[in-house]
RODO-2510 file (C-alpha; in nm, 4 decimals, decimal comma):
residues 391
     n   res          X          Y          Z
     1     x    17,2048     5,7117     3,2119
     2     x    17,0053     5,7688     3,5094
     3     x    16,6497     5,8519     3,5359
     4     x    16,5702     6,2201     3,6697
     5     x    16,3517     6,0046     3,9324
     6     x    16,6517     5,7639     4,0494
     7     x    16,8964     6,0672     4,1016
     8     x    16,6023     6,2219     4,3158
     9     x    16,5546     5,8666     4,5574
    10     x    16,9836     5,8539     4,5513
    11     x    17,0114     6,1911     4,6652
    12     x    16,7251     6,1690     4,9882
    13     x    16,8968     5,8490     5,0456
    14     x    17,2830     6,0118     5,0588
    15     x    17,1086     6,3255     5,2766
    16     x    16,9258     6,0870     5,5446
    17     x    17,2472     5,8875     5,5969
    18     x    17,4330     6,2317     5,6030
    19     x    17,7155     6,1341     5,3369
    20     x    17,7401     6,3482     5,0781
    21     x    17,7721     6,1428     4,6763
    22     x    17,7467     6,2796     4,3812
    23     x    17,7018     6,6564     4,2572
    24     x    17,5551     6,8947     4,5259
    25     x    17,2380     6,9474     4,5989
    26     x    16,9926     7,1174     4,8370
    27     x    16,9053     6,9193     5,1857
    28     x    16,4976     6,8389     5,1754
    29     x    16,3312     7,0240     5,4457
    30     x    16,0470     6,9040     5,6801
    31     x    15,7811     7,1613     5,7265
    32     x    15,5873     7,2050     6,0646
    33     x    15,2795     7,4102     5,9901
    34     x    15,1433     7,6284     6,2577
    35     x    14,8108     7,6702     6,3919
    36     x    14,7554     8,0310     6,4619
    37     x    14,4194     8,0437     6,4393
    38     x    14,3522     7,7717     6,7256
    39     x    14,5997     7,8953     6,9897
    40     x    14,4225     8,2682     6,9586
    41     x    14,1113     8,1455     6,9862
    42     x    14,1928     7,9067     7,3820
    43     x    14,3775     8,2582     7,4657
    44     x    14,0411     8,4410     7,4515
    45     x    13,7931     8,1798     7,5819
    46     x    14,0665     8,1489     7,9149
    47     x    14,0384     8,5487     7,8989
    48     x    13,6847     8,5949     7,9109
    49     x    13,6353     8,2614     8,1694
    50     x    13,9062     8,4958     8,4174
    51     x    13,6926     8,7749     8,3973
    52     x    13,3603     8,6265     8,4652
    53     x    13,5027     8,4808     8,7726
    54     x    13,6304     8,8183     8,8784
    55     x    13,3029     8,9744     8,8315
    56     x    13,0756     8,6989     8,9872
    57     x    13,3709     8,7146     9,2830
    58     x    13,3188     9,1000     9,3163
    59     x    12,9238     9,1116     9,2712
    60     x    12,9106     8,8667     9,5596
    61     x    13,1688     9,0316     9,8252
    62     x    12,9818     9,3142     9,7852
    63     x    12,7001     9,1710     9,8420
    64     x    12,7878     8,9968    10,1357
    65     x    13,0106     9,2720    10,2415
    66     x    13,2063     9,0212    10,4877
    67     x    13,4544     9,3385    10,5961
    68     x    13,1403     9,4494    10,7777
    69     x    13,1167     9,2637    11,1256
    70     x    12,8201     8,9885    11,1293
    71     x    12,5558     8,9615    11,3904
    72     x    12,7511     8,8279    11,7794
    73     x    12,6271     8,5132    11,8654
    74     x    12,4467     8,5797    12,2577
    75     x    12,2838     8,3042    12,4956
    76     x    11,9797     8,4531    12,6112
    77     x    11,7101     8,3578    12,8507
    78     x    11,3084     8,4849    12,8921
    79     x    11,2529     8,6820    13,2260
    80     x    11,0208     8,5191    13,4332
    81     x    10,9122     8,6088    13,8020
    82     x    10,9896     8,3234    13,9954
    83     x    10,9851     8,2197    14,4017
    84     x    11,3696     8,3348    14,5121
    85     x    11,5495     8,3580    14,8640
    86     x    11,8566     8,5354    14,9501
    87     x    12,0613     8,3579    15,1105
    88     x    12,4012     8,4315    15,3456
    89     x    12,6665     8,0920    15,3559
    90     x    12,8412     8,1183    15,6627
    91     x    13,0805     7,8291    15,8354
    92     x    13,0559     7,8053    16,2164
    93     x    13,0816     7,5697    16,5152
    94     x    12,8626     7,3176    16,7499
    95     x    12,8662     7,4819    17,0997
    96     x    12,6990     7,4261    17,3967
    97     x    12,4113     7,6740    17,5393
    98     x    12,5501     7,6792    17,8938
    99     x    12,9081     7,6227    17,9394
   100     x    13,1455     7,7233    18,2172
   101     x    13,5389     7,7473    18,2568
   102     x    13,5816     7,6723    18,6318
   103     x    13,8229     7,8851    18,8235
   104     x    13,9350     7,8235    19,1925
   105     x    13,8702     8,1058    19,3951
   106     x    14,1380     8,0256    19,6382
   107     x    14,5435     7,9517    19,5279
   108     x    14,7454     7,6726    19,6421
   109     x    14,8086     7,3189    19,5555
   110     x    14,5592     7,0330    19,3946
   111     x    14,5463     6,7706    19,6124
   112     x    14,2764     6,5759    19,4062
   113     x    14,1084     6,5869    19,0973
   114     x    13,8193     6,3665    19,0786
   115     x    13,6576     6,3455    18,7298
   116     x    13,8011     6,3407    18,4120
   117     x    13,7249     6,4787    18,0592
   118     x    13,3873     6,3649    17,9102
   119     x    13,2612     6,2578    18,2503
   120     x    12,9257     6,3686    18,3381
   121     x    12,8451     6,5427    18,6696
   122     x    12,5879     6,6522    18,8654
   123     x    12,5252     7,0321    19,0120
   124     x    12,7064     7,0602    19,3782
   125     x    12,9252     6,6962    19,2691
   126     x    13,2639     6,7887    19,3675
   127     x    13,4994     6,8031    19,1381
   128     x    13,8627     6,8992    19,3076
   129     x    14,0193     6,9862    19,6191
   130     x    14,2948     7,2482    19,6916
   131     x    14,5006     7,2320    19,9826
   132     x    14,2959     7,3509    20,2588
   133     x    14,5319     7,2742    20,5969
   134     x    14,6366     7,6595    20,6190
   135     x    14,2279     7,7294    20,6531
   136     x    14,1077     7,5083    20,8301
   137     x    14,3834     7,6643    21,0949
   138     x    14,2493     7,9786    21,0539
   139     x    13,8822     7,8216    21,1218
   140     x    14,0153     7,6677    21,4245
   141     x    14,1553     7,9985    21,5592
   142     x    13,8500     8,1768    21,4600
   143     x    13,6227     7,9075    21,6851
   144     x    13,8946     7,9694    21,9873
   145     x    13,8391     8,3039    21,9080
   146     x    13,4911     8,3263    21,8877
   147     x    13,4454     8,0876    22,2301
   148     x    13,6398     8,3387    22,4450
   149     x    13,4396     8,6385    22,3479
   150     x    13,1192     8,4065    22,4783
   151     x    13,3239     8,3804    22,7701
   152     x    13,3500     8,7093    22,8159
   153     x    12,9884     8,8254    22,7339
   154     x    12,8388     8,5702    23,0169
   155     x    13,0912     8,7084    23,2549
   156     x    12,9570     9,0912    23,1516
   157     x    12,5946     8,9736    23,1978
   158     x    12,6569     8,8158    23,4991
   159     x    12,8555     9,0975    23,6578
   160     x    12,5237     9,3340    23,5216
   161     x    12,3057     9,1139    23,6833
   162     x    12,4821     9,1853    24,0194
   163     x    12,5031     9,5351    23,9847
   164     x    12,1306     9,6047    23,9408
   165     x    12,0292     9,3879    24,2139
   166     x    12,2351     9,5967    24,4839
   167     x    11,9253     9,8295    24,3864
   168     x    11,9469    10,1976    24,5174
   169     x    12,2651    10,1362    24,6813
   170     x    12,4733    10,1010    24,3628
   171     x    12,6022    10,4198    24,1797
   172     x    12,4872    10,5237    23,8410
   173     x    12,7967    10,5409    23,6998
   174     x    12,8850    10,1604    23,7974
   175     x    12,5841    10,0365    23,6133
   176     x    12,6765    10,2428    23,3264
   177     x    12,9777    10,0314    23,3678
   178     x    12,8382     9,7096    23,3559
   179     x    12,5868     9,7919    23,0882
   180     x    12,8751     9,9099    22,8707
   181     x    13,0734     9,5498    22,9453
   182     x    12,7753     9,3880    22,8236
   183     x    12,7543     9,5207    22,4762
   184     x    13,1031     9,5410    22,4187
   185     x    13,0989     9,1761    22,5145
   186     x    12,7717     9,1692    22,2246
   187     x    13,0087     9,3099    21,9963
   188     x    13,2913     9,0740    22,0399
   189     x    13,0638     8,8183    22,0053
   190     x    12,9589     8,9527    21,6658
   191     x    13,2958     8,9599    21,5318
   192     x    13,4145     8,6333    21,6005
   193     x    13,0668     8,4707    21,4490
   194     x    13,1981     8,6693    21,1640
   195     x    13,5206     8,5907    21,1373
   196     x    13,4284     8,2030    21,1826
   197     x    13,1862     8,2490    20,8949
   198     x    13,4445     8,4098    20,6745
   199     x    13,7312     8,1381    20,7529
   200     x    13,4456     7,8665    20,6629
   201     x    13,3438     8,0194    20,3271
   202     x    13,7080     8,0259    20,2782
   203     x    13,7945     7,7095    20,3830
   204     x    13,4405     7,5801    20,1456
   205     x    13,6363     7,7579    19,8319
   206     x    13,9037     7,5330    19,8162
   207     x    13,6738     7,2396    19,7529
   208     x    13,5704     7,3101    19,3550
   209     x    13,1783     7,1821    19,2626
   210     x    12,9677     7,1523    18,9558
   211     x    12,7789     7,4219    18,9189
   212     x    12,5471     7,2846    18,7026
   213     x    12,3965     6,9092    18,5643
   214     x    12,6614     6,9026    18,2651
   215     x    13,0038     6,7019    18,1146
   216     x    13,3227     6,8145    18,1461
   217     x    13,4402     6,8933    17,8033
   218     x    13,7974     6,9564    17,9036
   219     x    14,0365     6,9451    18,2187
   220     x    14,3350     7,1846    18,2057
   221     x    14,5088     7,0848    18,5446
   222     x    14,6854     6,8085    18,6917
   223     x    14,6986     6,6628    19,0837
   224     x    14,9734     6,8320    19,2833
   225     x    14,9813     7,1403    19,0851
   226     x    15,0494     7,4644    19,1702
   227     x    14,6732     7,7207    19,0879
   228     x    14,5791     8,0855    19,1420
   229     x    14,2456     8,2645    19,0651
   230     x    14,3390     8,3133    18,7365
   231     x    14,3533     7,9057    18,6497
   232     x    14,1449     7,7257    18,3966
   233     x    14,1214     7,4323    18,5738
   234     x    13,8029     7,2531    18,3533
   235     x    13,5134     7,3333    18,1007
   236     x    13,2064     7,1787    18,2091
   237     x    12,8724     7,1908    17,9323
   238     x    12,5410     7,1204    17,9337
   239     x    12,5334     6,9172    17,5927
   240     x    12,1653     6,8666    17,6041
   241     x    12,1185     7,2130    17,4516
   242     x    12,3432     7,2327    17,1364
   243     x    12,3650     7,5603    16,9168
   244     x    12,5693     7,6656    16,6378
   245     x    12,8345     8,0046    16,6919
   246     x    12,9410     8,1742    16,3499
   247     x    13,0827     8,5244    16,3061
   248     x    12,8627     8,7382    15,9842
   249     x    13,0738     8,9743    15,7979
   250     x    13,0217     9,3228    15,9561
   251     x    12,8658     9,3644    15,5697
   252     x    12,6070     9,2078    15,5980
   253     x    12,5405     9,2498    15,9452
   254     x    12,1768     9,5023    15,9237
   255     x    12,0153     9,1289    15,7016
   256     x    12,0609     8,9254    16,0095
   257     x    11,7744     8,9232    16,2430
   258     x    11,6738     8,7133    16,5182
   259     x    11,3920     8,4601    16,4097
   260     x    11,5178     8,4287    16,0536
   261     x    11,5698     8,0504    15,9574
   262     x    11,8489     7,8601    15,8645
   263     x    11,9321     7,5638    15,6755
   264     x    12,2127     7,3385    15,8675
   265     x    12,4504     7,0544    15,7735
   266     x    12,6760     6,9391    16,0182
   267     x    13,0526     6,8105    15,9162
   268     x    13,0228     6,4775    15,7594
   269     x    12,6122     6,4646    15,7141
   270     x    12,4469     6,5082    15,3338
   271     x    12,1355     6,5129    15,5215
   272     x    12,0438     6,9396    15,6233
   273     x    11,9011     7,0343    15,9518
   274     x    11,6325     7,3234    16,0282
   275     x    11,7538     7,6078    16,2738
   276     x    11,6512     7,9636    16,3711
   277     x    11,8792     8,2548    16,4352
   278     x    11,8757     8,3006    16,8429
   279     x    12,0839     8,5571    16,8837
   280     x    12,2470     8,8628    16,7100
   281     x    12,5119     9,0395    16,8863
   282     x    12,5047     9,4055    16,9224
   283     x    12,8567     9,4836    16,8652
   284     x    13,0877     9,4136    16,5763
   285     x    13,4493     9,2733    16,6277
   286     x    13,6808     9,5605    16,6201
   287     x    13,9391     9,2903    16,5501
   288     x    13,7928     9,0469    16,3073
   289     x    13,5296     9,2739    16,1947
   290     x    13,2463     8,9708    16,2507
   291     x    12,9448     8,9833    16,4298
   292     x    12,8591     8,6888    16,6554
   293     x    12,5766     8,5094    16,5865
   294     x    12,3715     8,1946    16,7446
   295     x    12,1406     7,9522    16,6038
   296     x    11,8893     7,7321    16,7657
   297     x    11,8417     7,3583    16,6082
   298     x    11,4549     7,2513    16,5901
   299     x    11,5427     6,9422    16,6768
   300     x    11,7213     6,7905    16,9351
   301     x    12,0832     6,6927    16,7778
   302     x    12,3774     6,4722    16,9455
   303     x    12,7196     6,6047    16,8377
   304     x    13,0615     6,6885    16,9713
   305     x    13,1189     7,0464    17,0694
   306     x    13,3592     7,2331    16,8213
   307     x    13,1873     7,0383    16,4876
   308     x    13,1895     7,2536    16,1823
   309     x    12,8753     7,3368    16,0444
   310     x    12,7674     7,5147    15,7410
   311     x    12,4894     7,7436    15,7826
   312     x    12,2474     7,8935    15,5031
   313     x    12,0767     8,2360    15,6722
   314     x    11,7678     8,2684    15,4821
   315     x    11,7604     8,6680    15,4411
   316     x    11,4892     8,7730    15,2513
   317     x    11,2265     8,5130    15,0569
   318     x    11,0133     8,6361    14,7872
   319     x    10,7407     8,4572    14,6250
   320     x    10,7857     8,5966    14,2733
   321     x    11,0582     8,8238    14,1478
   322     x    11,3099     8,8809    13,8856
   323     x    11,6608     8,7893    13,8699
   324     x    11,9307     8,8119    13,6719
   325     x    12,2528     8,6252    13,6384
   326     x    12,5570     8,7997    13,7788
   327     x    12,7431     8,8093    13,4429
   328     x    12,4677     8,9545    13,2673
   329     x    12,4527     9,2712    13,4555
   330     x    12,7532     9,5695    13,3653
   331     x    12,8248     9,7674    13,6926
   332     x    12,9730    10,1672    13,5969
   333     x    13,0277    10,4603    13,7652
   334     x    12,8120    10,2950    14,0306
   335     x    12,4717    10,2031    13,8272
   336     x    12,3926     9,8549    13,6499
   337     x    12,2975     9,7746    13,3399
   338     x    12,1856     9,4689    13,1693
   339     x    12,1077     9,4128    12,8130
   340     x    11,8085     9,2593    12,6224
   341     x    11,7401     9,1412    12,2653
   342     x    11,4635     9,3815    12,0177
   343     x    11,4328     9,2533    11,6828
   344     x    11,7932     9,1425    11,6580
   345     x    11,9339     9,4365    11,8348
   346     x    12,1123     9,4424    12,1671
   347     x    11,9111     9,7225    12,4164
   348     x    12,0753     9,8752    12,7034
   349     x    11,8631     9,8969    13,0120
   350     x    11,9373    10,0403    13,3214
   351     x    11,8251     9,8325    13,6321
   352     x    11,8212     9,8217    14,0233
   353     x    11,9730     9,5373    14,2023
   354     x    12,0146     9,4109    14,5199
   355     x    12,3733     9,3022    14,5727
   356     x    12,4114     8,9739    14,7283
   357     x    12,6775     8,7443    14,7872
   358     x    12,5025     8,4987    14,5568
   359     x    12,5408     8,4037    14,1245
   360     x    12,2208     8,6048    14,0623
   361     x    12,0494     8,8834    14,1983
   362     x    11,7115     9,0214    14,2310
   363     x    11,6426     9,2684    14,0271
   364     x    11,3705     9,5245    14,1200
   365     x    11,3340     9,7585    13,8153
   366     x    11,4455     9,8035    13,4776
   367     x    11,3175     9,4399    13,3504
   368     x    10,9964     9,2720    13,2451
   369     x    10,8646     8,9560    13,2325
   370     x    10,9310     8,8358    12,8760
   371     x    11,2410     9,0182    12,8155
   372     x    11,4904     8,8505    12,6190
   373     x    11,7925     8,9194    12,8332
   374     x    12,1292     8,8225    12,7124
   375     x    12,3705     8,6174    12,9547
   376     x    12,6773     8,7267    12,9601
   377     x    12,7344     9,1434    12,9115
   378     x    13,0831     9,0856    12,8334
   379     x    13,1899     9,3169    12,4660
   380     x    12,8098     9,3795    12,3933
   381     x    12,7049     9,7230    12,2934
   382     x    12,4314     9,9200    12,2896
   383     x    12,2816     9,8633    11,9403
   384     x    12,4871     9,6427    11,8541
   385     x    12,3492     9,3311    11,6070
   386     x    12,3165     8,9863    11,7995
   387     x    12,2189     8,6493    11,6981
   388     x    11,9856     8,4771    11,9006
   389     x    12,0751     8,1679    12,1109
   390     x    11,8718     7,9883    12,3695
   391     x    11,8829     7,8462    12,7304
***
């Protein structure tokens, strides 16, 4: 027989291998035990760890309250008073003081044209002839003219002469006679010195002269052609005396005076030259709506005529005043406002400019030296919390 221990190893053994042997018997279980206790206990700490996190999360949103907007971030800059011109940029030309577009006063054909472009000529030099053969005609028939009526005045006088010496024995009417030969003979005379001077002033028009010490900027005709009183035939400049023509916006037309300076740089130059304004005109363009202006050089300058130039028309020059930047100043229902920093607050001031054609303007109330004013007015509100920046 079997000991009660041997059936007990036999039977695990048959179980394990999973043949059954022998009488029937119940399998051995494994037991797992579980740990209740532990798992409760993670639960809870992972509970309470959730909620701190939730609290410290809510105590500091509301603190920091980041659905309210923060302070806007503003470049600002101290007002100072400070030397400032106003100045008007206009583009304009080299020109000559005196120049003159020659016309012939007299049609007909060039027979000659003696100078060329950017020759220089004297006053009186001439310059062209026009075909003159037709007048000098007419001066000869004038002369012929004008010796006949001689002719006849000598006879008149002499035939006077006669009368009165015949003494008592000549009628009164016959030396009426002769007395009225001799000044219609005067007259005749008189007309055909006339007439000879007109034919020679005529006949001196179809030679063209300089009418001044110059250079002839530009020659419009050729020899052989074909001219009437209306005819460009040249452009002839004194380019000793340069100046600069620009038009000024009708605008800005009451700031331009005569005497103000200007600041010149001539087409190709970094160097600036000084100039004064010589001339305003009195009537604005109906056309272009510009107003011509001229300005003087200080200083002798050598340059070809039609140059550009850009000219800087000092305005107005102040010794101290305040300005603003462009940007920083909000225009509305016609007024201006700018805005400056109090104790982190944006502060709505209203202020008087004058408007220039320039990135800032004078201002001449509503600002202080020392005011913090901010830069750029763009989205800032009255009250409205700003951070500081600097420039």
């Amino acid at each position: 027989m079997s000991s009660p221990e041997h059936e007990s190893d036999v039977a695990e053994r048959t179980f394990i291998s999973g043949v059954r042997s022998g009488p029937a018997q119940l399998p051995a279980v494994q037991y797992t035990l579980p740990e209740p206790a532990l798992q409760g206990s993670a639960r809870k700490r992972w509970h309470w760890a959730a909620g701190m996190v939730l609290l410290v999360g809510s105590g500091l949103s509301f603190y920091l309250q980041p659905w309210v907007p923060g302070p806007v971030p503003v470049s600002t800059e101290t007002v100072e008073p400070a030397p400032v011109m106003s100045v008007l940029a206009v583009n304009g030309r080299i020109a000559a003081r005196h120049s003159v577009d020659l016309r012939a006063l007299v049609g007909g054909a060039l027979i000659d044209v003696r100078v060329e472009e950017g020759d220089n000529v004297f006053a009186d030099a001439e310059l062209a002839r026009i075909d003159s053969a037709a007048a000098r005609a007419a001066l000869r028939q004038a002369i012929a003219g004008l010796d006949a009526a001689l002719v006849a005045q000598q006879q008149a006088r002499d035939t006077l002469a006669r009368t009165e010496g015949l003494g008592d024995t000549v009628t009164r009417t016959a030396l009426e006679a002769a007395t009225r030969s001799v000044q219609l003979a005067d007259q005749e005379v008189a007309r055909n010195m006339a007439l000879v001077d007109q034919v020679q002033v005529q006949l001196a028009n179809h030679t063209i002269r300089a009418p001044m010490n110059g250079t002839v900027l530009a020659l419009h005709v050729e020899p052989g052609q074909s001219i009437d009183p209306s005819t460009v035939l040249m452009t002839v400049a004194d380019l000793g005396q340069l100046v600069v023509e620009t038009d000024v916006d009708e605008a800005y037309a009451l700031h331009v005076r005569t005497g103000q300076r200007a600041v010149l740089r001539l087409a190709g130059e970094t160097s600036e030259r000084e100039g004064r304004v010589s001339r305003v005109s009195q009537r604005v363009n109906a056309a272009t709506g510009g107003l011509a202006v001229q300005i003087d050089f200080d200083a002798l300058v050598m340059a070809p005529v039609g140059l550009t130039v850009t000219a800087n028309i000092i305005v107005d020059s102040r010794d101290a005043a305040l300005t603003a930047p462009r940007a920083a100043i909000r225009t509305e229902d016609g007024g201006h406002t700018v805005f400056v920093v109090v104790d982190g607050v944006a502060q709505g001031r209203a202020v008087s400019v004058i408007d220039w054609p320039a990135a800032r303007l004078i201002v001449t109330d509503g600002l202080a030296a020392g005011d913090r004013l901010i830069l750029d007015a763009t989205g800032i509100s009255d009250g409205q919390t700003v951070r500081l920046g600097q420039r």
